[in-house]
C-alpha positions as a printed Julia matrix, in Angstrom:
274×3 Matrix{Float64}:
   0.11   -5.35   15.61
  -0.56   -1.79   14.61
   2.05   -0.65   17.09
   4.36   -1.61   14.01
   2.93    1.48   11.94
   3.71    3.4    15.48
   6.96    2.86   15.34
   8.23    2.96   11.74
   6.48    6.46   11.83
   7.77    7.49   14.75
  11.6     6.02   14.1
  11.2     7.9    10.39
  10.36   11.34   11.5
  13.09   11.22   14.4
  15.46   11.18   10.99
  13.58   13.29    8.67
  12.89   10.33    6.29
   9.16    9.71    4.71
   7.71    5.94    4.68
   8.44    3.93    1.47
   5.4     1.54    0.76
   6.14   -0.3    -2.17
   3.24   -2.71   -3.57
   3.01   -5.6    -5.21
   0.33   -8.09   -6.26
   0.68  -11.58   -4.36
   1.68  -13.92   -6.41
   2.74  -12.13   -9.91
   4.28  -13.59  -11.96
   3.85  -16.3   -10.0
   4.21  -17.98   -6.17
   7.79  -18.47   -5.92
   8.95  -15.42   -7.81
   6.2   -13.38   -6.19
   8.11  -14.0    -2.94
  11.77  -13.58   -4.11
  10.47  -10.35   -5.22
   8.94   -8.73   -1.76
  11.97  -10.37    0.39
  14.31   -8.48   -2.14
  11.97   -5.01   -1.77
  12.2    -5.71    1.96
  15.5    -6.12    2.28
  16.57   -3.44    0.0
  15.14   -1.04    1.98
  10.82   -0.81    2.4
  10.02    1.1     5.31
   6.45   -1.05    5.3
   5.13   -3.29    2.12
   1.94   -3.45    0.96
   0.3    -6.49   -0.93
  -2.95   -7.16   -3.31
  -4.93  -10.84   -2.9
  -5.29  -11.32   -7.02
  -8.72  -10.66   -8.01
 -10.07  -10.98  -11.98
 -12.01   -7.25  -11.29
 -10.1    -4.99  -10.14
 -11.75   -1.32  -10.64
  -9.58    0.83   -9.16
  -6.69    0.05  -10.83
  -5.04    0.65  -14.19
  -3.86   -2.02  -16.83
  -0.41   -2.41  -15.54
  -1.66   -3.7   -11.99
  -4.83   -5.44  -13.82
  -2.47   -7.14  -15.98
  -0.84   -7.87  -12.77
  -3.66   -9.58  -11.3
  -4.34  -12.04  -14.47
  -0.65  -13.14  -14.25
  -1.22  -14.26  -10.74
  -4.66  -16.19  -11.32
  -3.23  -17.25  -14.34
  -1.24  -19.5   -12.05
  -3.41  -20.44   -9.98
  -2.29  -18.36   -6.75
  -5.39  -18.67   -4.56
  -6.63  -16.39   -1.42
  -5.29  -19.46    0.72
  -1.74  -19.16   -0.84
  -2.18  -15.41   -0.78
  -2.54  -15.83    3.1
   0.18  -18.56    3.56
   2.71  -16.26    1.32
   1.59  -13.51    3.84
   2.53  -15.7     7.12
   6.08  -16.37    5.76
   6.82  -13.09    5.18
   5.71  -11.88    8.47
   7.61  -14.96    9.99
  10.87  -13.81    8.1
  10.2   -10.02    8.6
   8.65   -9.64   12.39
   8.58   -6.01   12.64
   8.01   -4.64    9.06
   4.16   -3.25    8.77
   2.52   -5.3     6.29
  -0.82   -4.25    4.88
  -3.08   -5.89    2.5
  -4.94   -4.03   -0.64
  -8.38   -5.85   -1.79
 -11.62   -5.92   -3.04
 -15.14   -6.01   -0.99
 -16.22   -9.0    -2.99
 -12.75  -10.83   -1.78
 -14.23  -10.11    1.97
 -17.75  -11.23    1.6
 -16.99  -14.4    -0.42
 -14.69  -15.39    2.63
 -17.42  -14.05    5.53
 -16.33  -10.29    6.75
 -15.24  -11.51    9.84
 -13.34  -14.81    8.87
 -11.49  -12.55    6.25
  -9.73  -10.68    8.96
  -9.52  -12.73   11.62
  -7.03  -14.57    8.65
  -5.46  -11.49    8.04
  -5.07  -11.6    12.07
  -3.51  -14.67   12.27
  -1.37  -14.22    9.27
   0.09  -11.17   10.61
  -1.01   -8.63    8.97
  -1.12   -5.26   10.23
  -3.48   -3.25    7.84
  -6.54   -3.48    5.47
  -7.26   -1.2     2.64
 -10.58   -2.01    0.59
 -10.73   -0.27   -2.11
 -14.49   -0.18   -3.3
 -15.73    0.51    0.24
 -17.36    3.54    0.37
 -17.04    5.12    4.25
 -20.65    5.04    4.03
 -20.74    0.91    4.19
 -18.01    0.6     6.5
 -19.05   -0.35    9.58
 -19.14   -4.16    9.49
 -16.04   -4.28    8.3
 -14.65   -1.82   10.4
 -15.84   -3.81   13.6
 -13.99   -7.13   12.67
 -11.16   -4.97   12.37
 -11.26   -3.57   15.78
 -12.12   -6.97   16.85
  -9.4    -8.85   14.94
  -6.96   -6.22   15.57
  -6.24   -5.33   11.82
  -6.19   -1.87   11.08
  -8.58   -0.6     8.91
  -7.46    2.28    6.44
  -9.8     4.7     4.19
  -9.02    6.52    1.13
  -9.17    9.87    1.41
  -9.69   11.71   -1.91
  -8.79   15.84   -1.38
 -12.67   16.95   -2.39
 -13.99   14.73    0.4
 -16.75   16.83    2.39
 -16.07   17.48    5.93
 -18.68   15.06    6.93
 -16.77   12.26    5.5
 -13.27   13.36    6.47
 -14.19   14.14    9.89
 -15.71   10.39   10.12
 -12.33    9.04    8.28
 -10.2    10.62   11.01
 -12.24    9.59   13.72
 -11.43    6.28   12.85
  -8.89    5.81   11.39
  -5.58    4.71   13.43
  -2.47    3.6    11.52
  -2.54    6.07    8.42
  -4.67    7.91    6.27
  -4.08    6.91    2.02
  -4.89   10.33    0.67
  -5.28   10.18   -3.44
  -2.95   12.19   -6.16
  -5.51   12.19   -8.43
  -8.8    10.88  -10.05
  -8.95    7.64  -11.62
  -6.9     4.37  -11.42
  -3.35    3.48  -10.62
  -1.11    3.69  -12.99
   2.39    5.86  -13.86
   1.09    8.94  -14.97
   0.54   12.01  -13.41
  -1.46   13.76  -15.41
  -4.74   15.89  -13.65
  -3.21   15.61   -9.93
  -5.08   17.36   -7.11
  -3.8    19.71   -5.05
  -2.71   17.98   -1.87
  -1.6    20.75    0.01
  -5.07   21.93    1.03
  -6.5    18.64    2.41
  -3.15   18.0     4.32
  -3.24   21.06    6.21
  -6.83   20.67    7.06
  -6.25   16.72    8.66
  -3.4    18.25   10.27
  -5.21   21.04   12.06
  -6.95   18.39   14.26
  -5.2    15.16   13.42
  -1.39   14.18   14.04
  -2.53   10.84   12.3
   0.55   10.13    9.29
  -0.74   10.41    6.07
   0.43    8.7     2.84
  -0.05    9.65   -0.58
  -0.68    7.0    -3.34
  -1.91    6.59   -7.2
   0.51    7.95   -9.94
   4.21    7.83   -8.34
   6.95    7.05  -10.3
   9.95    8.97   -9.61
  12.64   10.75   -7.17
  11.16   14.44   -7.88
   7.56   13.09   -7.0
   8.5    11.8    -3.72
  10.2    14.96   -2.72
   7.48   16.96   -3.87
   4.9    15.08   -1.78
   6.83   14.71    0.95
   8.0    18.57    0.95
   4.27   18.85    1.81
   4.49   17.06    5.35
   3.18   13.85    3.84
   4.95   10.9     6.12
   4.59    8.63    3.22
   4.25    7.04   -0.15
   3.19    4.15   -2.01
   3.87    2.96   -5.05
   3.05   -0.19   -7.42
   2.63    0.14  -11.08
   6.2     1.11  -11.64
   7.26   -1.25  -10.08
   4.84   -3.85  -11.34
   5.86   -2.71  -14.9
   9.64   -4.28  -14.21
   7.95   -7.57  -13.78
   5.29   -7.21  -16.95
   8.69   -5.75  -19.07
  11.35   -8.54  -18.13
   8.45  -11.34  -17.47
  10.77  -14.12  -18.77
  14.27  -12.89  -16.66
  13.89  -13.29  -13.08
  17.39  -12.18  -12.18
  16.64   -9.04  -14.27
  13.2    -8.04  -12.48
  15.06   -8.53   -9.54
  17.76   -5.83  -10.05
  15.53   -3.33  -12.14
  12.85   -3.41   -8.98
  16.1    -3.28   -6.36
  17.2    -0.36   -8.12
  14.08    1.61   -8.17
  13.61    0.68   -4.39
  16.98    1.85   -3.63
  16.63    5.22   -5.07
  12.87    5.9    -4.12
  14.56    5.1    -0.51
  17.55    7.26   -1.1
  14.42   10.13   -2.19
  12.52    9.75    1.25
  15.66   11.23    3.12
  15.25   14.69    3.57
  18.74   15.96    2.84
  19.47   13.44   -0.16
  19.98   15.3    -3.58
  18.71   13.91   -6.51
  21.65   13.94   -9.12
């Protein structure tokens, strides 16, 4: 299943365009909206989608995705339907990389290697856990070599060589590098300097790296990906249409099909931002 990351990559740099990873939480506002909302981001243009299991603690990100996460427990959207919304996407959508953002409680609760032998049979392609330190990885790095589930690592631009070297050993679909300290959100105030930690993965790694946290417009993404970076993600602006127009489905629809539209339009290297 990783070969999907393979081959986006490799089909986006043979036209100069970087990797649009939008992100949503499963089930926000709620089930069935939840999933008219990623087969819209899909199909208006996604290069790869990435999805958070709802979870009432979530530390690493800011109040628009933590709101995010209430709205989807709030009605009662549940690992299993998280899992089930997952295997009718990847049904509908069989080559579109799919990765899943969660928690290290969300894994244990479920058994480490249960949780991704789901995310295995589900069809999921990737798993970022957010909490896990590359220190404590190993468990959960060998049910993802076992159940064939990539496993990606954050990789903040004042990591130590120690860790980074480990983080590129390893690591096989992408590498999430961070635009700043703290929590998602749609600021981008006190961003790190990417540049540095970029060219020093890519003196001995040709492994695509993606830069997420903070993104919310066309001049970021050109920026970033002016650096070399192969890709972004962003969430909390487009989690925000669904928190502002909670009520108007048709309307969180178009704002979020707008925004994916032009954040596409912003990955192509010879597009001009008006």
């Amino acid at each position: 299943m990783k070969d999907r990351y393979l081959k986006i990559f490799r089909k986006l740099k043979m036209h100069s365009e970087g990797c649009l990873i939008p992100f949503v939480v499963l089930g926000d506002p709620n089930f069935d909206i939840s999933l008219n909302i990623i087969c819209n981001i899909i199909e208006n243009g996604a290069d790869a989608i990435e999805v958070g299991i709802p979870f009432s603690d979530p530390l690493a990100d800011g109040p628009i995705i933590q709101n995010a996460n209430l709205r989807a427990i709030s009605s009662k959207v549940t690992v299993l339907k998280c899992f089930n919304m997952i295997k009718y996407i990847r049904k509908k959508y069989p080559n579109i990389p799919i990765g899943l953002l969660t928690y290290s409680n969300l894994v244990f609760a479920n058994g480490i290697n249960n949780f991704y032998k789901k995310c295995y049979l589900c069809g999921l392609d990737s798993i970022l856990i957010v909490d896990l330190p590359i220190e404590e990885c190993t468990p959960f790095y060998k049910s993802s070599k076992k159940n064939d589930v990539s496993q990606i690592f954050i990789c903040p631009p004042d990591i130590n060589d120690k860790f980074l070297k480990k983080i590129v050993e390893i690591s096989k679909s992408y590498i999430y590098l961070l635009s700043r300290p703290g929590v998602t959100g749609i600021d981008n105030n006190n961003s790190f300097n990417i540049k540095g930690i970029c060219n020093k993965i890519k003196k001995f790694s040709s492994i695509p790296l993606v830069q997420g946290f903070g993104i919310h417009s066309s001049k970021q993404i050109k920026k970033i990906l002016k650096l070399k970076i192969d890709g972004i993600v962003c969430g909390s602006i487009i989690v925000k249409q669904i928190e502002k127009y909670l009520n108007n489905e048709n309307k969180i629809i178009k704002k979020i099909n707008n925004l994916i539209v032009k954040f596409k339009n912003s990955t192509r290297k010879n597009y001009k931002i008006l």
